[in-house]
C-alpha positions in Angstrom: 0.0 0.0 0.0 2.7 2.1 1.3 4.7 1.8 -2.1 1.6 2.0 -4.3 0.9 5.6 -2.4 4.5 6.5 -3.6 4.1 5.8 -7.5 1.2 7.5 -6.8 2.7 10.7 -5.1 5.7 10.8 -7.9 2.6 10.2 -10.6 1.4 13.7 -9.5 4.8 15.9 -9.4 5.6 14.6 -12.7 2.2 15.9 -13.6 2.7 19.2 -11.8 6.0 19.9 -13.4 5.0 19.0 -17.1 1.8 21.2 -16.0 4.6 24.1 -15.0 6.4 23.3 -18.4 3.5 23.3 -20.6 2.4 26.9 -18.9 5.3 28.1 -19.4 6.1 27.3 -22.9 2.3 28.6 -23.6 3.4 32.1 -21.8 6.3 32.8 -23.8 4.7 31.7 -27.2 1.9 33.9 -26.3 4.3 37.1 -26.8 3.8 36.6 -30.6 0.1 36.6 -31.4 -1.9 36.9 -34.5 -1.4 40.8 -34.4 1.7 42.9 -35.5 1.7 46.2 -33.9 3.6 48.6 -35.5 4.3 52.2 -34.1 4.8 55.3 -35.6 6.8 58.7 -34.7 4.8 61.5 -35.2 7.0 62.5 -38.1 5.6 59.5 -39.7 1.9 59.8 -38.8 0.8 62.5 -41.0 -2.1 61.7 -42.5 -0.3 62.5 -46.0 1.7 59.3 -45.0 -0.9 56.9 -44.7 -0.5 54.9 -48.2 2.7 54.2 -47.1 2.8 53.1 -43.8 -0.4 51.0 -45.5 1.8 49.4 -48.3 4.0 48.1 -45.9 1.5 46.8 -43.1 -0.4 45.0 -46.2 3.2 43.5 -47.3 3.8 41.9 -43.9 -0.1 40.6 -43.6 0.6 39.1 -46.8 4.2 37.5 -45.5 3.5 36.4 -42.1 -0.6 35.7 -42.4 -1.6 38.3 -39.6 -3.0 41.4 -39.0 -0.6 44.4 -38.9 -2.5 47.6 -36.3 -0.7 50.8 -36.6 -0.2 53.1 -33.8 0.2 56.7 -34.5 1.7 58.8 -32.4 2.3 62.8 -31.5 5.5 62.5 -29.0 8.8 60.0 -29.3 8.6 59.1 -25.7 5.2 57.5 -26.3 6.4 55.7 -29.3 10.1 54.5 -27.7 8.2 53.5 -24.2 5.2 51.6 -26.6 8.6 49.5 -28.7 10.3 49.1 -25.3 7.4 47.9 -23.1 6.2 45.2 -26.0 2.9 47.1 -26.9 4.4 46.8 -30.1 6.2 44.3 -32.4 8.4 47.0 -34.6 9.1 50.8 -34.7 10.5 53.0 -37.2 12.6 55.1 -35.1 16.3 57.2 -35.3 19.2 56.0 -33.9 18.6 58.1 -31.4 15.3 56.8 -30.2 16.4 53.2 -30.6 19.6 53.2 -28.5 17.4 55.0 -25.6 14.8 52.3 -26.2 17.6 49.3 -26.3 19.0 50.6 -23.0 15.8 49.9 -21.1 15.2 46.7 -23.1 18.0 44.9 -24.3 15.9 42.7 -26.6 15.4 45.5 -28.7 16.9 44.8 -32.0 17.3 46.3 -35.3 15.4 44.6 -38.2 16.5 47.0 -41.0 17.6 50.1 -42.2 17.1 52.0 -45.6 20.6 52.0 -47.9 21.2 55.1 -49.7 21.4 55.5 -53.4 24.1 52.9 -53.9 22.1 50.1 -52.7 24.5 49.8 -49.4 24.7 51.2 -46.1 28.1 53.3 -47.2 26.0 56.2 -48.5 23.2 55.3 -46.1 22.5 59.1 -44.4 20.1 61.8 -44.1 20.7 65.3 -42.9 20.5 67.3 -39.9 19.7 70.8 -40.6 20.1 74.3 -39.2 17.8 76.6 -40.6 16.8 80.4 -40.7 13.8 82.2 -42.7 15.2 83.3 -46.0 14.6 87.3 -45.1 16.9 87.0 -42.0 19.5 84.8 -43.3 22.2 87.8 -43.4 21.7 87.9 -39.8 23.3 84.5 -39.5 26.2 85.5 -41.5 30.1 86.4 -39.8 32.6 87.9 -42.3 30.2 87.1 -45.1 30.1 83.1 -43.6 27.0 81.4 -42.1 28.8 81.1 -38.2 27.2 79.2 -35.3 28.2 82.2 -33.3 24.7 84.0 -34.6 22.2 81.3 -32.7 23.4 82.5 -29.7 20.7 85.0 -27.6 18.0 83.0 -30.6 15.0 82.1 -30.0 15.5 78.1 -30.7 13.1 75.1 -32.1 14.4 71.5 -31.5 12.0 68.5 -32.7 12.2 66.1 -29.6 15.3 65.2 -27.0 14.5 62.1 -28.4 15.4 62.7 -32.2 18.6 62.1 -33.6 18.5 64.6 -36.5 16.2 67.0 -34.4 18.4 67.1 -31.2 21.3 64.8 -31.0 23.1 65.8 -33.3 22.7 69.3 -33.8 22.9 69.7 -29.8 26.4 67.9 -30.5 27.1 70.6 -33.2 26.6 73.4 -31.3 27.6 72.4 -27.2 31.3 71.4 -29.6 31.2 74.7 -31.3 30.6 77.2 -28.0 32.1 74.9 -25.2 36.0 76.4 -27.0 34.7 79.5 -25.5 35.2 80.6 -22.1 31.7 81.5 -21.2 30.3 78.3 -22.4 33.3 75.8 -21.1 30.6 73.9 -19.2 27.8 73.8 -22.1 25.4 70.7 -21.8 22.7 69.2 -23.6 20.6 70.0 -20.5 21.4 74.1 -21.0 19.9 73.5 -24.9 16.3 72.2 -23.8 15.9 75.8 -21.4 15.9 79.2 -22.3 18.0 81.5 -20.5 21.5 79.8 -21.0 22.4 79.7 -24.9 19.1 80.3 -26.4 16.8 83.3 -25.3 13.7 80.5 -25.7 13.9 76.8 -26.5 10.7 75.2 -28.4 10.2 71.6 -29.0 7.9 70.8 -32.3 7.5 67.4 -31.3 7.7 66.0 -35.0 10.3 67.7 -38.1 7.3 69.1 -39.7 6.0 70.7 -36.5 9.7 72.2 -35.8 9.7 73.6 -39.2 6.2 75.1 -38.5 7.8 76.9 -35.5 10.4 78.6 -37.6 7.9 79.7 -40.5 5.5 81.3 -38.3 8.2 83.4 -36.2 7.9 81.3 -33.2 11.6 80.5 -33.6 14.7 82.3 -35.0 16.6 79.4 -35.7 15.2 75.2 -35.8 16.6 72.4 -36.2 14.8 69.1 -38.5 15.7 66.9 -41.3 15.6 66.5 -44.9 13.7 63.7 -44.9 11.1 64.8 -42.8 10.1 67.8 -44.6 10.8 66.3 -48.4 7.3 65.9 -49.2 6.1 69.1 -48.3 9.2 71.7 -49.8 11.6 72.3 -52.8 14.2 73.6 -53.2 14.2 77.1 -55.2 18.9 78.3 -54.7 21.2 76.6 -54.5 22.0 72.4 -54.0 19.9 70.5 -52.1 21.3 69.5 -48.9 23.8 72.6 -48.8 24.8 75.5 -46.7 23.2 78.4 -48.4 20.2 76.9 -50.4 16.6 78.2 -50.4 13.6 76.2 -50.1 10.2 77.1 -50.4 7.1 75.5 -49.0 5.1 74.1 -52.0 1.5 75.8 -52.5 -0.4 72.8 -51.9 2.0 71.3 -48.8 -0.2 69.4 -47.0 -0.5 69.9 -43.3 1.1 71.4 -41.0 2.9 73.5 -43.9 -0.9 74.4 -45.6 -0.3 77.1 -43.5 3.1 78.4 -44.2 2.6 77.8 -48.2 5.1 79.8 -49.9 7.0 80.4 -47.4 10.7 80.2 -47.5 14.0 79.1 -45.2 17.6 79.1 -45.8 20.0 76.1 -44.4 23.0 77.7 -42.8 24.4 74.2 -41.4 24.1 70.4 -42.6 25.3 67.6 -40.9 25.3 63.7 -42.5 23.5 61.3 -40.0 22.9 57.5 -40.2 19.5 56.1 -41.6 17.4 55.2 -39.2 16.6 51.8 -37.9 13.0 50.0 -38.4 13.6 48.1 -35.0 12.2 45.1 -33.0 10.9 43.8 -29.4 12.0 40.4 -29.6 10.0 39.4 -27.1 6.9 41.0 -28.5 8.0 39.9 -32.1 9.5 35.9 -31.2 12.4 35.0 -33.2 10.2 33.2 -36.2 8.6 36.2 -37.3 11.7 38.3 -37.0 13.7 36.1 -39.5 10.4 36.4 -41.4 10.5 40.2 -41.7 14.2 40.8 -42.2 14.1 38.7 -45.2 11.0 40.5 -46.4 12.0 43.9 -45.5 15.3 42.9 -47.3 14.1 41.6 -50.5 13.7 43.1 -54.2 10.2 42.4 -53.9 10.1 45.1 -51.1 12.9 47.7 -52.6 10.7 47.5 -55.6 7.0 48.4 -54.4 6.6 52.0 -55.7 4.5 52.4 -53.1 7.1 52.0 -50.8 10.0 53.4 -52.2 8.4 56.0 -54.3 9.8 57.4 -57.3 11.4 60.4 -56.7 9.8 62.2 -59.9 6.6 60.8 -59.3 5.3 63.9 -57.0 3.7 61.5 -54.8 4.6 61.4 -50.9 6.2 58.2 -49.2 8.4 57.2 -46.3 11.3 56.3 -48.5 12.1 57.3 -52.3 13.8 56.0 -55.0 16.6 57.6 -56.8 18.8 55.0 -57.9 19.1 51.4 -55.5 17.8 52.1 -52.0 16.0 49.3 -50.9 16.3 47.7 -46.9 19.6 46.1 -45.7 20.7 44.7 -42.3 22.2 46.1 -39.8 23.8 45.1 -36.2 23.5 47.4 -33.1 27.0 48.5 -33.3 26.5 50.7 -36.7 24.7 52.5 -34.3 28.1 53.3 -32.1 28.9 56.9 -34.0 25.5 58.2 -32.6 26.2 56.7 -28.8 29.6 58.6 -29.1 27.5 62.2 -28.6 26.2 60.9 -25.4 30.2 60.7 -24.1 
């Protein structure tokens, strides 16, 4: 009797613990569901946007066999805590925003990143700009130069602390460029975000496009945003694109936030190459499966070649990425990230 009670007891922990296994193997499998959530910066949720972001969600419904929800957002810290908390699968996001988001969550990866014109990640940058309204731009000159020295005393638009292009960088820029002076020896990214220290007033536009908007209507002096941000919305009328010096003007029929600033024209007086950013992942939100899946999806000539994804650059349509010659997706490891991680030393 005695023994048979034994068998009987072991009969039930070896249930328990395959119970315990089964549980837990059903816990971590349900961290990839039927739904992919992707999330948006707000520079990437204007409405203006939407065949895009739509062309790619209907690409990976098509791949994987689920359902791809977008979340739009109107601030990066919503969009980096929804990627690092696993409320969402992927996130397009700058370097920027994806190192803060892999330093709470170390299972954040990136998926892929968008080559430049040469098909490869050598040539794989956008551009930080400086800009000024075209009728002040003498203003901003020194001995007939466009000189850093003129921001100071400004009244100054970032995008987000949380944007590469719109903070990181330029904040980099400027903190190297007044800390050789003797008043500013101690300059810090902290000083940039508050008026009263380098800047007369600091603004934050919270997307490129609002940024922009702050310069055009006089709210700023001086803003920083990026080239790609703002490419579907301007042109450039002096000048070479992407140069100190050249003149863009807000097309008539921008669509919003620029609607109302149409016409309207700003001058770059400093440009500064920064990576491409990532389109990342929450590995435990994604699993591994549908990762590999993704990367060789984003990665493919069936991807690079959807028009509706990388849009002809003649076509005068608007889109996340364009076409000029071979961009298309590539990977990427987290350490072609390191060159943006070095401004935070």
């Amino acid at each position: 009797m005695k023994k048979q009670l034994y068998f009987v007891v072991l009969l039930i922990i070896a249930a328990l613990a395959l119970s315990a296994c089964s549980e837990g193997s059903t816990e971590e499998a349900s961290n990839a569901d039927d739904v992919i959530d992707i999330v948006w910066y707000p520079n990437e949720s204007a409405s203006d946007l939407k065949s895009s972001r739509k062309a790619i969600g209907k690409m990976i419904e098509e791949e994987t066999g689920k359902k791809v929800e977008h979340h739009l957002t109107t601030d990066y810290a919503i969009a980096i805590e929804t990627i690092t908390n696993g409320n969402a699968d992927i996130a397009y996001m700058g370097a920027q925003g994806y190192i803060e988001a892999k330093n709470k969550n170390d299972t954040i990866q990136p998926l892929a990143v968008s080559t430049g014109p040469s098909g490869t990640l050598e040539d794989a940058v956008y551009h930080s700009w400086l800009a000024v309204n075209t009728d002040d731009q003498e203003k901003y000159k020194k001995d007939g130069a466009y000189s850093l020295d003129t921001i100071e005393g400004k009244k100054f638009s970032f995008v987000s602390n949380s944007s590469t292009s719109g903070f990181k960088v330029p904040s980099a820029r400027i903190i190297g460029h007044f800390s050789e002076k003797e008043k500013y020896t101690d300059l810090t990214e902290e000083d940039l975000m508050q008026g009263g220290s380098l800047f007369s007033q600091v603004l934050f536009g919270n997307s490129h496009q609002g940024s922009a908007v702050n310069l055009l209507t006089g709210n700023a002096n001086v803003a920083a945003f990026c080239d790609v941000c703002v490419e579907n919305y301007v042109e450039v009328t002096e000048g070479k694109e992407n140069t100190v010096g050249a003149v863009y003007k807000v097309s008539d029929d921008a669509a919003e936030p620029f609607n109302k600033v149409a016409g309207s024209t700003f001058t770059l007086m400093d440009v500064t190459p920064v990576l491409n950013a990532p389109i990342a992942a929450n590995m435990d939100a994604l699993g591994k499966a549908d990762f590999d899946t993704l990367q060789k999806l984003f990665t493919s000539d069936k991807m690079a070649n959807n028009e509706d994804i990388f849009v002809p650059e003649d076509s005068g349509k608007s889109g996340l990425f364009f076409k000029t010659d071979k961009e298309r997706f590539a990977e990427v490891d987290d350490s072609w990230f390191d060159p943006i991680r070095e401004l935070s030393k």
